[in-house]
C-alpha positions as CSV (number, residue, x, y, z in Angstrom):
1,X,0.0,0.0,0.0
2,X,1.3,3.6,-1.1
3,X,2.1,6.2,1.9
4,X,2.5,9.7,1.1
5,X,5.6,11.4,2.3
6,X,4.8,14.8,3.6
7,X,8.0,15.9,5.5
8,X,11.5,16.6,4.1
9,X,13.8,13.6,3.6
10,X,17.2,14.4,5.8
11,X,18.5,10.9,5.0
12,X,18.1,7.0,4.0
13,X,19.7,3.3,4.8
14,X,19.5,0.3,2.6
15,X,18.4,-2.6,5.1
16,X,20.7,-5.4,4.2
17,X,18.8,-8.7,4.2
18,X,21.0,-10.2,6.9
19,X,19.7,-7.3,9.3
20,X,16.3,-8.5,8.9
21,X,14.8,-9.4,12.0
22,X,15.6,-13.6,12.5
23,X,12.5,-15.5,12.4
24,X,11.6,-16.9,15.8
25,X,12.2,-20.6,16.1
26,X,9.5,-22.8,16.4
27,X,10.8,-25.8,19.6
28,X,8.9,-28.6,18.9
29,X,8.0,-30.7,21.3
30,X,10.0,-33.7,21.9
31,X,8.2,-36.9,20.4
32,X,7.1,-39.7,22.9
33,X,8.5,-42.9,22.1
34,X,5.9,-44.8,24.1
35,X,4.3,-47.4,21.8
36,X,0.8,-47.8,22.2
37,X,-1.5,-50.7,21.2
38,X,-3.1,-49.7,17.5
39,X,-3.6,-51.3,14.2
40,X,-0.4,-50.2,12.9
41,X,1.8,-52.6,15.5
42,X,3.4,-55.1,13.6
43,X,2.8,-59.0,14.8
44,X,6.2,-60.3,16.1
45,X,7.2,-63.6,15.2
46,X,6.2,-64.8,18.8
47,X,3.7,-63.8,21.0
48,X,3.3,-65.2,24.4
49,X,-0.4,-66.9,24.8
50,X,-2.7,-68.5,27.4
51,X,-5.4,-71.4,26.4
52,X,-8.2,-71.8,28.9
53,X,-10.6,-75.1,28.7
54,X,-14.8,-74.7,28.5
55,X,-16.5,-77.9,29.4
56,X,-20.1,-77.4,28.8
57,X,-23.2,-80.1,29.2
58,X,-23.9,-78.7,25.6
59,X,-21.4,-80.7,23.9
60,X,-19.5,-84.2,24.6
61,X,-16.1,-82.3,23.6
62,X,-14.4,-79.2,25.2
63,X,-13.8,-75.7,23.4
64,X,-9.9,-74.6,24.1
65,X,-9.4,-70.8,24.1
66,X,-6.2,-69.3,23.1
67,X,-5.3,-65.5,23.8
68,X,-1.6,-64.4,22.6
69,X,-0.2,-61.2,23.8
70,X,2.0,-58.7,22.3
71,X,4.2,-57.0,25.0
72,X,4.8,-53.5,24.5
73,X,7.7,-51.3,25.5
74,X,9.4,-54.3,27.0
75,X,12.3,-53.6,29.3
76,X,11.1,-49.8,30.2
77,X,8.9,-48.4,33.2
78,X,6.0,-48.1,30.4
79,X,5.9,-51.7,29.6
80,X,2.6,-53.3,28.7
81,X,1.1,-57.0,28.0
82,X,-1.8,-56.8,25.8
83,X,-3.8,-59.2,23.9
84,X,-3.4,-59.5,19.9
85,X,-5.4,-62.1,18.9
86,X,-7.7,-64.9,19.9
87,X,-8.4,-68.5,18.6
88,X,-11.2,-71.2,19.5
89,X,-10.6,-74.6,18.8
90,X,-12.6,-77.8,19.7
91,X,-13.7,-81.3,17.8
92,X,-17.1,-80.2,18.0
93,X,-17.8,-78.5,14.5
94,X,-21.3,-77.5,14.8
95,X,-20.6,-74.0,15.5
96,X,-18.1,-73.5,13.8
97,X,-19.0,-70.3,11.6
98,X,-19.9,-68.3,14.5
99,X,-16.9,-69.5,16.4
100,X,-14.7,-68.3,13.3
101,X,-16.7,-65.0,13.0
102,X,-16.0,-64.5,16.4
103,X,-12.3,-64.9,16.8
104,X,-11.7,-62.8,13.6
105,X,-14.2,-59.7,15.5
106,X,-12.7,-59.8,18.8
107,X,-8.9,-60.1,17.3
108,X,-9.7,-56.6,15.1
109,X,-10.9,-54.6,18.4
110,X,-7.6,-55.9,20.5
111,X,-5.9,-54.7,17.8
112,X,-7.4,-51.5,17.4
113,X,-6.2,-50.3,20.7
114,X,-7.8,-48.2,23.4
115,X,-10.3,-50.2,26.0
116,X,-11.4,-53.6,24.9
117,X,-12.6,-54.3,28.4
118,X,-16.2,-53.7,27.0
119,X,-16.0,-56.8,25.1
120,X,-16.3,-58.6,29.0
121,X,-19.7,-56.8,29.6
122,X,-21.2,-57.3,26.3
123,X,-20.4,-61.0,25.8
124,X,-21.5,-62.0,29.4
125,X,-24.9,-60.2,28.6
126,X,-25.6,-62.7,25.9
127,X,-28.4,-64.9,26.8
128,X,-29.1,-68.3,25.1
129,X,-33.0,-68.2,24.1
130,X,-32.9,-72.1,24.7
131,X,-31.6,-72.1,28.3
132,X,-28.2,-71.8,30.0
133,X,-26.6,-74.1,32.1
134,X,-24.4,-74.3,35.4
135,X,-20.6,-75.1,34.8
136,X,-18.5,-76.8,37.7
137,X,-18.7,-74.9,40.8
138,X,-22.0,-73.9,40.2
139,X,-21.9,-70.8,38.7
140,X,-24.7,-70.3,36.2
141,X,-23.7,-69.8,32.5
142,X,-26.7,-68.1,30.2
143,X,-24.3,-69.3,27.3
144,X,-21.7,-70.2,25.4
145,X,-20.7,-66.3,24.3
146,X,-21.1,-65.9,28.4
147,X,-18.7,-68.4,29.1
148,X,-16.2,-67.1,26.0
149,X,-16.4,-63.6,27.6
150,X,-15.3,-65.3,31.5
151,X,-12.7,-66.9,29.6
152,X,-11.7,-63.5,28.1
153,X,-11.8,-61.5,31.9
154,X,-9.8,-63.7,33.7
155,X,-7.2,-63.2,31.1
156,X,-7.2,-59.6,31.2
157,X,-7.4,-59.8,35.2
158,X,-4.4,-62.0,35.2
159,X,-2.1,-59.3,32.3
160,X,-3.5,-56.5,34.9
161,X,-6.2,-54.9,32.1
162,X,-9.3,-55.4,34.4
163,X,-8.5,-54.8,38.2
164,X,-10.5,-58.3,40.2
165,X,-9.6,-57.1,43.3
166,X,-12.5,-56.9,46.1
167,X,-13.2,-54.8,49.0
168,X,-11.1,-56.1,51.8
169,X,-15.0,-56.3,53.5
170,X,-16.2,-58.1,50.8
171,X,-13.3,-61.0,51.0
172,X,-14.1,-61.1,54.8
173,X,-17.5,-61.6,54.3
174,X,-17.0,-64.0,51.5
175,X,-14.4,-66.1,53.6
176,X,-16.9,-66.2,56.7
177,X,-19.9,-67.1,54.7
178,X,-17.4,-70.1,53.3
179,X,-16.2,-71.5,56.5
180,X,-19.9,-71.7,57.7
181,X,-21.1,-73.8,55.1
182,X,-17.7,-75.9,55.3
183,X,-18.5,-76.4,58.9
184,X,-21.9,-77.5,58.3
185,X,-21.4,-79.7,55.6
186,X,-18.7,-80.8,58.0
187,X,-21.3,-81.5,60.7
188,X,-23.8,-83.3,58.8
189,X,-20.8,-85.8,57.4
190,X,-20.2,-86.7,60.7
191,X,-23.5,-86.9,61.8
192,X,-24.2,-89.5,59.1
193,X,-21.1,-91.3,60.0
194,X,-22.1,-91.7,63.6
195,X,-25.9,-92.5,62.7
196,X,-27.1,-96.0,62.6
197,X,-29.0,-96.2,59.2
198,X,-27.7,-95.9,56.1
199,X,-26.2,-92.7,54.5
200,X,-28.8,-91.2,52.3
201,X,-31.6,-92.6,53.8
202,X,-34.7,-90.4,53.8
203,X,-36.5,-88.4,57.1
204,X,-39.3,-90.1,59.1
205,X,-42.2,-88.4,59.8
206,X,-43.2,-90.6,63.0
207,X,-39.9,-90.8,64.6
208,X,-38.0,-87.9,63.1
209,X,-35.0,-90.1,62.0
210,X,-33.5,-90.0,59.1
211,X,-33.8,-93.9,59.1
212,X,-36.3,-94.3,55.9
213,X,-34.9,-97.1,53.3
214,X,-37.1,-98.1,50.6
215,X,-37.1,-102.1,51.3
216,X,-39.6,-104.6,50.3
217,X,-41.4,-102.4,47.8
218,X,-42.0,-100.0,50.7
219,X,-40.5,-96.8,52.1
220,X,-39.8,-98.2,55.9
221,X,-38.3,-97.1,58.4
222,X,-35.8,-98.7,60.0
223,X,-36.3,-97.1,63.4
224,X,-40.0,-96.7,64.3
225,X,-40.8,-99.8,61.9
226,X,-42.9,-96.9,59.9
227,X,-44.1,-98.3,56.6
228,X,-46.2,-96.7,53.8
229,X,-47.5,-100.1,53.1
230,X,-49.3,-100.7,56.6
């Protein structure tokens, strides 16, 4: 843009381009070298895995669950085990499709990175519309995908991704509730050692002794002399 000079010119200087004013320099920031887990990692030529067995009343043959790991930033203070991929095997071929579909699914979100502790949650919500089923222990299963999903959280509990620990109250309570039942079951063993009738044998309702056998055709009792048969 033009400026118009009103005043006398006294005198002038030819600004050298070295005088310029120097730029100001731009510090960039220095560049973590933390590696974090995202589809970009590169599978190492080994990985170090964990294969958990699911033994359901759905199917004669077990279903072997295999997690490998990638550990990242090994050897520093920022060193992580996560998992990279999963695999299902078993003899049993009839779900086989889904099983695949699966594996292949929940291998792409562990290796997208970020929290794939939702995969837990969402698996263990999955109901079977046929029934579900109680595995050893107990515990009630509402499927397969339920079981999968356990399978999957007690891995990430044992690389440290999901923290299992409980209340220090709630272990106390837990272990309390435990030794009373142990006792009991305890107390009723060796009440039916010490009895005179046979183990198993069913309550009276004339004598209140657990003495009823069935013998004979009839449910008698071998206490009172009790029968349902007169």
């Amino acid at each position: 843009m033009a400026k118009e000079i009103k005043s006398k010119i006294v005198g002038y200087e030819v600004v050298k381009p070295e005088s310029k004013a120097a730029p100001v320099p731009v510090v960039e920031e220095p560049k973590s070298n933390v590696v974090q887990m995202h589809e970009s990692v590169e599978r190492p030529e080994m990985l170090l895995g964990s294969t958990y067995k699911i033994k359901t009343p759905l199917s004669d043959h077990a279903l072997y669950i295999t997690i490998n790991d990638i550990i990242l930033n090994e050897g520093t203070e920022h060193e992580q085990r996560r998992p990279f991929e999963i695999f299902i095997n078993s003899k049993n071929m009839e779900n086989f499709q889904w099983v695949l579909a699966l594996t292949r699914v929940i291998s792409a979100v562990f290796r997208k990175g970020g929290d794939a502790t939702f995969l837990v949650e969402e698996m263990k919500a999955v109901f079977d519309p046929k029934g579900g089923y109680f595995k050893k222990g107990g515990k009630f299963m509402p499927s397969l995908v339920a079981e999968i999903g356990e399978a999957i959280e007690t891995h990430m509990k044992m690389i440290g991704m999901i923290k299992g620990e409980m209340d220090p109250h709630q272990k106390a309570f837990i272990e309390k509730k435990k030794q009373e039942i142990a006792a009991k079951k305890s107390e009723a063993s060796h009440s039916e050692e010490n009895s005179a009738f046979p183990p198993g044998a069913a309550l009276c309702g004339k004598c209140s002794t657990k003495a009823v056998v069935y013998m004979d055709g009839c449910m008698t009792c071998l206490n009172c002399g009790d029968s349902k048969c007169g």
